[in-house]
PLY file of the C-alpha trace (Angstrom):
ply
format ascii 1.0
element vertex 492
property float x
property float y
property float z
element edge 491
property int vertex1
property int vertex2
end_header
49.06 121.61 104.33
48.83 119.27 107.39
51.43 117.02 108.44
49.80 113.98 107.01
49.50 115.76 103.78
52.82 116.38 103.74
53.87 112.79 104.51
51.50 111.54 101.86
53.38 113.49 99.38
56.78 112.96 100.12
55.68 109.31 99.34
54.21 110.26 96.36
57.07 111.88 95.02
59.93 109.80 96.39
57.72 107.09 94.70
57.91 108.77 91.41
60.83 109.60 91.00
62.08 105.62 91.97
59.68 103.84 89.61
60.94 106.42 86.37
63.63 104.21 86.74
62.54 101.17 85.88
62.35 101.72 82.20
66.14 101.11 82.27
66.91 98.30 84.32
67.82 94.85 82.70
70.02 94.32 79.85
73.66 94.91 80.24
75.93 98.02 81.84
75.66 100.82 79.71
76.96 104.12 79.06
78.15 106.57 80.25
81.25 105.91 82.03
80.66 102.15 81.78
84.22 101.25 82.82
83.35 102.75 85.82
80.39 100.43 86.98
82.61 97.13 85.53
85.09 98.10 88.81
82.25 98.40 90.96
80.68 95.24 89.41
83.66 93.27 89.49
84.69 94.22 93.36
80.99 92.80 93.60
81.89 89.61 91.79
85.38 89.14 93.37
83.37 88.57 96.55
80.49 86.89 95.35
82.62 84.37 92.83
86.19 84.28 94.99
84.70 84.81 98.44
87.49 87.55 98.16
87.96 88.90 101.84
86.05 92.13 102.72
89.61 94.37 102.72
90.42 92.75 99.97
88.45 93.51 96.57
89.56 92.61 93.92
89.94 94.46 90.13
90.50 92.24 87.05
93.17 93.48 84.81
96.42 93.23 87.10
96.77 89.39 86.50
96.51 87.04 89.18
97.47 89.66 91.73
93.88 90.87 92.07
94.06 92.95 95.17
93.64 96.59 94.43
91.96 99.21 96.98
89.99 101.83 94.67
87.62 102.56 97.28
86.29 101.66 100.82
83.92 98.45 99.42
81.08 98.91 101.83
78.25 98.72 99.27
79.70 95.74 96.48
80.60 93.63 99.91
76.63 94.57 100.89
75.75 93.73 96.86
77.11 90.26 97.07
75.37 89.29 100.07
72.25 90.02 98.67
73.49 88.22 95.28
73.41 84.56 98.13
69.97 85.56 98.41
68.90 86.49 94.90
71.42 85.34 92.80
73.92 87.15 90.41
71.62 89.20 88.15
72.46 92.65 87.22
68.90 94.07 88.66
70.11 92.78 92.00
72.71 95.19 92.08
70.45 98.00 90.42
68.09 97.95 93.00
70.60 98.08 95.45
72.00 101.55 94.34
68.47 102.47 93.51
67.27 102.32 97.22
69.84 104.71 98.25
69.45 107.26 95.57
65.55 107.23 97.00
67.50 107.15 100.68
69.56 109.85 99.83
66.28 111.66 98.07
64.39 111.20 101.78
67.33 112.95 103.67
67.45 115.47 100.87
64.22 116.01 101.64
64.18 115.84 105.56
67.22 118.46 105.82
65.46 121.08 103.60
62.41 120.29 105.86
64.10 121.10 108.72
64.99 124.90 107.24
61.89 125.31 104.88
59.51 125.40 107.29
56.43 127.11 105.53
56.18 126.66 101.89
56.84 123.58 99.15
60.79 124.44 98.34
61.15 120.93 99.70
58.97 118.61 98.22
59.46 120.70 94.63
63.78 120.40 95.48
62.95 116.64 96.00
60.96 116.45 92.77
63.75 118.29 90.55
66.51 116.30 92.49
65.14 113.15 91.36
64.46 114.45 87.77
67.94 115.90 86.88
69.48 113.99 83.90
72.26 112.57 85.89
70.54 111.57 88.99
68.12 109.63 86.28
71.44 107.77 84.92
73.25 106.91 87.97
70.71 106.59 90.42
70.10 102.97 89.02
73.71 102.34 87.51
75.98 100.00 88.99
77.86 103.05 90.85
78.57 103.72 94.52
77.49 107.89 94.26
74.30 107.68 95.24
75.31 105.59 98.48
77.76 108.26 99.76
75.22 110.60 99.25
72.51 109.21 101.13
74.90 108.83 104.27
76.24 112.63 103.78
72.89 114.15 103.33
71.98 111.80 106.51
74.70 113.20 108.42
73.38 116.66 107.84
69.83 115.99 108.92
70.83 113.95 112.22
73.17 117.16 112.42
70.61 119.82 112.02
68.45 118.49 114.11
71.02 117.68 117.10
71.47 121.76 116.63
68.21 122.78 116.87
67.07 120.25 119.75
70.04 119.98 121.35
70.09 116.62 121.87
72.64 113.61 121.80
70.90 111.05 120.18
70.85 112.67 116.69
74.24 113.80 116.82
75.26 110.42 117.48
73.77 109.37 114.60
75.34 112.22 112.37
78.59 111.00 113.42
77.89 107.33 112.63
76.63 108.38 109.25
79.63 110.99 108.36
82.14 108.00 109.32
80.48 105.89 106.39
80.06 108.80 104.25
83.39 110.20 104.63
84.97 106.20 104.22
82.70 106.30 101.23
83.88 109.86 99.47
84.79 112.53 101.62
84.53 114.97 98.50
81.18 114.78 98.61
80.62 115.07 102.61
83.03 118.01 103.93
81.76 120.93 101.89
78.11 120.04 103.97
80.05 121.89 106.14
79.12 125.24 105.18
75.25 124.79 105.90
75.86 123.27 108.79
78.14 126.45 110.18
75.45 128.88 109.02
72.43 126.91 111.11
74.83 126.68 114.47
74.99 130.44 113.98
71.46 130.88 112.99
70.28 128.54 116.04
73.06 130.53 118.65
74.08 127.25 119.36
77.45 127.69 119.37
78.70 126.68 122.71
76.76 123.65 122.93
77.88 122.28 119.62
81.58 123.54 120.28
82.49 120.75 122.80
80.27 118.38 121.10
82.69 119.12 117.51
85.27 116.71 118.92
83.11 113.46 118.07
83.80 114.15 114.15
87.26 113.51 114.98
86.21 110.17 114.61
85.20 110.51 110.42
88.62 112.05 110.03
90.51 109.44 112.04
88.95 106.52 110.04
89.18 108.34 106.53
93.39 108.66 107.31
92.94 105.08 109.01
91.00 104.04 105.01
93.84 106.13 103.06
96.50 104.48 104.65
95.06 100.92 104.57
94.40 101.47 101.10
98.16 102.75 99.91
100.27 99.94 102.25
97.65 97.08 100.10
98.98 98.90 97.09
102.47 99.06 97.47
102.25 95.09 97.35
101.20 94.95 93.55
104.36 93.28 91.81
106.18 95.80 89.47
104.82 95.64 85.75
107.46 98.11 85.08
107.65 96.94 81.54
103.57 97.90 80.96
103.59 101.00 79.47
101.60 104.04 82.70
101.64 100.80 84.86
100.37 102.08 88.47
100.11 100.99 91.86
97.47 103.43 92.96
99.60 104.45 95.75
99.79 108.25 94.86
96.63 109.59 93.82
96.19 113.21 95.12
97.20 114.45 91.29
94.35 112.34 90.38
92.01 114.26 92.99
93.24 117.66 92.60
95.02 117.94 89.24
97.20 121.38 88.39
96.71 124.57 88.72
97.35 124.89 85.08
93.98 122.82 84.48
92.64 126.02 86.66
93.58 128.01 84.11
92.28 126.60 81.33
89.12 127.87 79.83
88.70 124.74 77.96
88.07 122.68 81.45
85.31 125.22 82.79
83.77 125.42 80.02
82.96 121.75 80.08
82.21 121.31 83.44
78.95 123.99 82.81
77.94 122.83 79.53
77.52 119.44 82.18
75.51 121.86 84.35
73.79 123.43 81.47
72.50 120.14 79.71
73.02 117.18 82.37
71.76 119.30 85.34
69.53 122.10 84.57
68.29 122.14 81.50
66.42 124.94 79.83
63.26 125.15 82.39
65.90 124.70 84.95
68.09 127.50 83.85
65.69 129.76 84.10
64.12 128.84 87.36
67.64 129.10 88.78
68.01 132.43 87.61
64.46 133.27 89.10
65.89 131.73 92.62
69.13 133.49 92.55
67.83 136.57 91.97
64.58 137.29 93.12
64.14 134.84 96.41
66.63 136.36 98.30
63.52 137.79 100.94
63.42 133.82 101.94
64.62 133.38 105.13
66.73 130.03 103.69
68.45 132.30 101.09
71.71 132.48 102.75
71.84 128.99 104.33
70.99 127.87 100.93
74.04 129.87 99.25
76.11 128.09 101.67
75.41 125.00 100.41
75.98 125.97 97.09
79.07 128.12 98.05
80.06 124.48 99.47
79.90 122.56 95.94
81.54 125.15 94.05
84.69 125.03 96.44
84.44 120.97 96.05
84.76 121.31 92.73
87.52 123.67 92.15
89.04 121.57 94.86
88.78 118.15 93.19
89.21 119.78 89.57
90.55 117.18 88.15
87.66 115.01 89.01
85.03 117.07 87.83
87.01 117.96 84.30
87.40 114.03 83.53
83.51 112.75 84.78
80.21 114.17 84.62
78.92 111.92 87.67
81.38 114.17 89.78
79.08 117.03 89.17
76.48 115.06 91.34
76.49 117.53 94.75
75.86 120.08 92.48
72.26 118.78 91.61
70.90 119.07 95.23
72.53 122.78 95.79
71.20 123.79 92.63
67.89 122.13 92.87
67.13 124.16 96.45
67.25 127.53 93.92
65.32 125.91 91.22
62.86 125.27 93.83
63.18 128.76 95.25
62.36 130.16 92.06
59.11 128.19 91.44
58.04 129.32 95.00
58.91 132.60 94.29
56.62 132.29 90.88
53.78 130.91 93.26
53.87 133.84 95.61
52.65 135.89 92.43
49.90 133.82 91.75
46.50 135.19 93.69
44.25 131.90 93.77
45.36 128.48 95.72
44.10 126.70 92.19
46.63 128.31 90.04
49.09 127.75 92.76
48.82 124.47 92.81
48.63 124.04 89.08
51.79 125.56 87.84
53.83 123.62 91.37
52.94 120.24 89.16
53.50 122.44 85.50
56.96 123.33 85.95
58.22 120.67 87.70
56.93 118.41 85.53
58.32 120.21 82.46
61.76 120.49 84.38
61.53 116.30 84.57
60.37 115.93 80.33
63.15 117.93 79.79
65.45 115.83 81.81
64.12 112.71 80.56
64.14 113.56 76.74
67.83 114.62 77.37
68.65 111.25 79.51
66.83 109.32 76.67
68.73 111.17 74.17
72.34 110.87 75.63
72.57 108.05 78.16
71.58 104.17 78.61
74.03 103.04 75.27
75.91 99.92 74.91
78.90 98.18 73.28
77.75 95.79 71.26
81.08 94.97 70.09
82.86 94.70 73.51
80.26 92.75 74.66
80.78 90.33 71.38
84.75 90.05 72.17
84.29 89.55 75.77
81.61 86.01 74.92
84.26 84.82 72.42
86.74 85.01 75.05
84.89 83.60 77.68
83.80 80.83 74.91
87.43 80.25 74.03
89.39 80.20 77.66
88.83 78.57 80.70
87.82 80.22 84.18
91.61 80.05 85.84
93.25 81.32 82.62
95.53 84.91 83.00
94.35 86.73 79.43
96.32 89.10 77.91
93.73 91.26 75.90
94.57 94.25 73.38
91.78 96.16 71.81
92.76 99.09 70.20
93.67 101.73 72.87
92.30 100.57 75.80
94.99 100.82 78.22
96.16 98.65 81.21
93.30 99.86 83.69
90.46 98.92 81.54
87.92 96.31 82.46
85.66 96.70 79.27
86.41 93.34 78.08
87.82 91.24 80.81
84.80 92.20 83.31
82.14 91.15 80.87
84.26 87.92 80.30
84.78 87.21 83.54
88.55 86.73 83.82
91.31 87.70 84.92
94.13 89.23 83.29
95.68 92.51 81.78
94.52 95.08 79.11
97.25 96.34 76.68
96.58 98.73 73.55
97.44 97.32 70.21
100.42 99.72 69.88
102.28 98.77 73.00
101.48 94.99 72.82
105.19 93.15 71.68
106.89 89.98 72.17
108.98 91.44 74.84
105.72 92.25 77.33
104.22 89.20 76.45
107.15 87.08 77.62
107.42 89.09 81.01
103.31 89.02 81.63
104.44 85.03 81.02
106.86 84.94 83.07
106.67 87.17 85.85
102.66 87.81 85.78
102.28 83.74 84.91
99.71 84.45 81.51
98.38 81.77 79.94
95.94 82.98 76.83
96.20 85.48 74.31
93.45 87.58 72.95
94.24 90.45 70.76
91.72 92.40 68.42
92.98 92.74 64.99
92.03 94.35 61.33
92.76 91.77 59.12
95.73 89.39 59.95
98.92 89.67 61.44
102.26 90.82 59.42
106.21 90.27 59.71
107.45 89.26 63.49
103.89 89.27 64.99
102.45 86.56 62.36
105.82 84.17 63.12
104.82 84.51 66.89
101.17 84.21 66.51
101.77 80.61 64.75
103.88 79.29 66.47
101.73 78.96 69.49
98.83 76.40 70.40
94.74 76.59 70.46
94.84 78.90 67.88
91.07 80.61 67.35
90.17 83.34 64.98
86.63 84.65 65.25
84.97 87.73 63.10
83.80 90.42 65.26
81.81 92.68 62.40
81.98 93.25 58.83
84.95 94.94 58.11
87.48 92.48 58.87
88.20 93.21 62.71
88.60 89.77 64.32
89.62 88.73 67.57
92.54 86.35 67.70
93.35 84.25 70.95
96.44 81.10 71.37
97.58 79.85 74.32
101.41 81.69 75.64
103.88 78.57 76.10
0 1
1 2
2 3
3 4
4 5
5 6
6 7
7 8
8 9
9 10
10 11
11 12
12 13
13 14
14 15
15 16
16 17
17 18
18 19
19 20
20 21
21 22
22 23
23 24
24 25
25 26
26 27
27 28
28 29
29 30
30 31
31 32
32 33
33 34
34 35
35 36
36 37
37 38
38 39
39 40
40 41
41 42
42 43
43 44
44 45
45 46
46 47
47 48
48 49
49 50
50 51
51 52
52 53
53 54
54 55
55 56
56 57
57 58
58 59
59 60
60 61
61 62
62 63
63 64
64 65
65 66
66 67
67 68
68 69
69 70
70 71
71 72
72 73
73 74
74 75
75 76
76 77
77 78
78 79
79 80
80 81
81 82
82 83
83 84
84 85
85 86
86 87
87 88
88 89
89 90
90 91
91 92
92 93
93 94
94 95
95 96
96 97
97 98
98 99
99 100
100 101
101 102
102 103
103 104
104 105
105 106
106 107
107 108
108 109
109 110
110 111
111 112
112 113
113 114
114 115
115 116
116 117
117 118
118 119
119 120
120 121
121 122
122 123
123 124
124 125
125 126
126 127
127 128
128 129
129 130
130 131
131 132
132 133
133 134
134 135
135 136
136 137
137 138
138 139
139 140
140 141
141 142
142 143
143 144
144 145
145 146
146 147
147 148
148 149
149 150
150 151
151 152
152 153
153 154
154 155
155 156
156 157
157 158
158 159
159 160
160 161
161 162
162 163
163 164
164 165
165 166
166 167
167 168
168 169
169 170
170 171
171 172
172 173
173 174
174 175
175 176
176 177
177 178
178 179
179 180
180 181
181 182
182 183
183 184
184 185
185 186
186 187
187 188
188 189
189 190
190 191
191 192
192 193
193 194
194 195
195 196
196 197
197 198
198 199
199 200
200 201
201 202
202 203
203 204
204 205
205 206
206 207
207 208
208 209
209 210
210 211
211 212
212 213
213 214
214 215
215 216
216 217
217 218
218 219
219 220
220 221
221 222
222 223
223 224
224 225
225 226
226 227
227 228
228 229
229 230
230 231
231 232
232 233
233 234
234 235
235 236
236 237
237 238
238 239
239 240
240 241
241 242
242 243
243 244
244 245
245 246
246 247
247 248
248 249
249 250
250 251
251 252
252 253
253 254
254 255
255 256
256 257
257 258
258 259
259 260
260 261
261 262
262 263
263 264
264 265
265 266
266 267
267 268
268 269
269 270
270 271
271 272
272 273
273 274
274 275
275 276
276 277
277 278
278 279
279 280
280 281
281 282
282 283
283 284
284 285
285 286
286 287
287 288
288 289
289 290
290 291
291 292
292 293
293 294
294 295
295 296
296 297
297 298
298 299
299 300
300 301
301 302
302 303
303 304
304 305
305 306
306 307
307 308
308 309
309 310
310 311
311 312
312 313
313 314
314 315
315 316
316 317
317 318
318 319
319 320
320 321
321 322
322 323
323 324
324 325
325 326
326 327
327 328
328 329
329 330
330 331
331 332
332 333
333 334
334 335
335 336
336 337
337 338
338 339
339 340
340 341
341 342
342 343
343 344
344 345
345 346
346 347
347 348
348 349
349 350
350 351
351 352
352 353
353 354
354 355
355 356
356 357
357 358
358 359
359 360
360 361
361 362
362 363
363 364
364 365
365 366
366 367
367 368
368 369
369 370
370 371
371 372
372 373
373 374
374 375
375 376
376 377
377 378
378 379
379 380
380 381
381 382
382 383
383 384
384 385
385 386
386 387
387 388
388 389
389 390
390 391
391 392
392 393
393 394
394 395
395 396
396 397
397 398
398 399
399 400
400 401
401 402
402 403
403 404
404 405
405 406
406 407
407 408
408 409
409 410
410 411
411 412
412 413
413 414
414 415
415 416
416 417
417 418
418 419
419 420
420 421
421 422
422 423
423 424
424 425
425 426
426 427
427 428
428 429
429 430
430 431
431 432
432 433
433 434
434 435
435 436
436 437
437 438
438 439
439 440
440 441
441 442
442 443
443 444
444 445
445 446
446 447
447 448
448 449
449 450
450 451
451 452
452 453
453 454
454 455
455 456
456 457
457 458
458 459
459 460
460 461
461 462
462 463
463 464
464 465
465 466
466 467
467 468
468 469
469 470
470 471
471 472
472 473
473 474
474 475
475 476
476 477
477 478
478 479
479 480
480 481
481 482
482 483
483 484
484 485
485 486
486 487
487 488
488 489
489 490
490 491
């Protein structure tokens, strides 16, 4: 296959696997792991709507306090420029996050072009890549993954190729883009690593890239530079003490690592592979895995490619805790395991004797890997909360824009922006059975709320009903058939 050829293909595919995802791209934020993308969207909104300062996004369920530093805001500050030119709509933001999940398919594809140098493993790894049931989810969710992806994968390819030509220029750029990616999530930059190691060693390039190693100082530098930012902006949220696992976000490594004990626990590996089973693999991927695993290991790649994967399985017994609590933490896994998937349908093409059937079953399998995916995706993904989204109108209906809402919903604790996100306010999130007259008094006066809006089956009893009543711009609305109704008042 000529060069051309090649280029004409990569566009083919990388055009594919982008336009699949239009099928799910208007209506509201869905599942899973909503409450994820309502952060992201409301950092997005804080600047677009409060012209909130770049170092300063903003989260909407600590009150009137605001400021809280979840993550370096690169691409919702980049979102809400784009919302001056387009306006506020949720496909704005979409295709945002969708152009770097194709970004971060391109470098995907570039670095595995730059070690597969005679056969399809790349194109077919781009193909499967794209495909996988969580890259089909996230890649167009509001959701900063795919982002730090593209600039970690970039880093890798500016880096490979600095190695093999031995030239500044591209390692120039792989420092530029491992300072955003590492800002962005160093989890899912450092273990690239590994590959990286094995092709200086491959190459004998080892003295040249040993003096040249003291530029990615720099991603390290900024990344303590981010983490310490990020905890002295934290340490100024006022103490909630009285909100039941209030927190500043100041210490988070138990959040990153978790316990050994969680090591230990069958329980929490066996869900992270059933994720790899059905959200990564799939059946047809499964077994093309296997088939790459075990019989490609005459490819010259084979044991740069086993770095890489070496490299996600120590990221995720690393960040355990991560991985156990979300599925879209199992993302590096898809490219490391798509390399062997690929591996195994080249090794299946080497078996085949005429060009015709070669060809036929490198579109067959791939395209049953990608059914597969999508019936799952269809299956499993892209659901809503009606209900949520009902609660969160009524509120917005029934309060004004500078209001402070208190809102209660079940168990939905005090870091949840299901409701207030959607409605566009500000305010805190308490469960049903920690909500008393006590915190609402302090949220009054020390957090300065001003509305009420609490989620109830049927009416209020004893204490609760005398306190209800007694306040002003009472509103009682039905939220389904069974007598849940959302209650709001004004707090005097």
């Amino acid at each position: 296959m000529t060069v051309k050829q090649r280029k004409l293909l990569l566009i083919g595919i990388l055009f594919l696997i982008t336009i699949v995802r239009f099928f799910h791209f208007e209506g509201t934020v869905d599942s899973p792991h909503n409450w994820r993308q309502y952060d992201t969207k409301q950092y997005i909104d804080g600047y677009y709507y409060n012209n909130a300062p770049f170092m300063e996004p903003t989260v909407c369920w600590m009150g009137g306090h605001k400021t809280l530093v979840l993550e370096f805001p690169l691409p919702e500050y980049l979102v809400s420029k784009l919302y001056n030119v387009f306006g506020p709509h949720l496909w704005v933001a979409r295709t945002f996050f969708l152009l770097f999940f194709t970004l971060a398919a391109y470098y995907f594809y570039k670095v595995l072009r730059v070690i597969f140098v005679d056969n399809w493993v790349p194109e077919l790894a781009t193909c499967i890549f794209g495909f996988a049931p969580l890259s089909l989810f996230y890649s167009r969710a509001i959701h900063i993954d795919f982002f730090a992806l593209a600039f970690a994968f970039g880093m890798l390819y500016y880096l490979l190729v600095a190695i093999r030509d031995k030239k500044w220029k591209p390692l120039i750029w792989a420092v530029v883009f491992s300072i955003i990616a590492f800002l962005e999530k160093a989890p899912y930059t450092f273990y690239l690593l590994f590959p990286a190691l094995v092709y200086i060693l491959q190459q004998k390039a080892f003295k040249w890239f040993l003096p040249r190693s003291l530029l990615f100082v720099l991603p390290v530098i900024a990344l303590y530079w981010w983490n310490s930012y990020s905890r002295a902006t934290n340490e100024q949220i006022p103490d909630w003490y009285f909100i039941p696992s209030f927190n500043k976000f100041t210490d988070m490594w138990y959040w990153y690592f978790g316990t050994w004990e969680q090591r230990t626990n069958s329980a929490n590996w066996i869900t992270i592979l059933e994720r790899l089973r059905f959200e990564v693999l799939g059946l047809s991927g499964l077994v093309l895995l296997i088939v790459g695993l075990v019989f490609a290991k005459k490819n010259r790649a084979y044991w740069w490619s086993m770095s890489w994967l070496i490299g996600t399985v120590l990221y995720v017994c690393i960040f355990f805790n991560l991985n156990v609590h979300h599925n879209y933490y199992q993302m590096p896994l898809i490219a490391s395991l798509a390399i062997f998937m690929a591996m195994g349908v080249q090794r299946l093409l080497a078996l085949l004797p005429k060009k015709a059937f070669k060809i036929s079953v490198a579109v067959i399998l791939p395209a049953l890997f990608a059914v597969e995916s999508i019936r799952y995706a269809e299956a499993n993904y892209y659901t809503t909360e009606p209900e949520f989204e009902k609660i969160a109108l009524e509120i917005k209906k029934h309060s004004k824009p500078d209001d402070l809402v208190i809102v209660s919903f079940g168990g939905l604790t005090p870091q949840c922006p299901l409701i207030l996100q959607p409605a566009n306010r500000y305010g805190w999130s308490i469960p049903n059975m920690q909500l008393n007259q006590f915190m609402i008094r302090n949220l009054v006066k020390e957090g300065k709320a001003t509305r009420l809006a609490i989620v109830y089956d049927g009416y209020f009893t004893g204490e609760f009903q005398l306190f209800f009543e007694s306040m002003e711009n009472k509103v009682g609305v039905p939220i389904n058939d069974t007598g849940k109704a959302l209650y709001m008042c004004d707090l005097k």
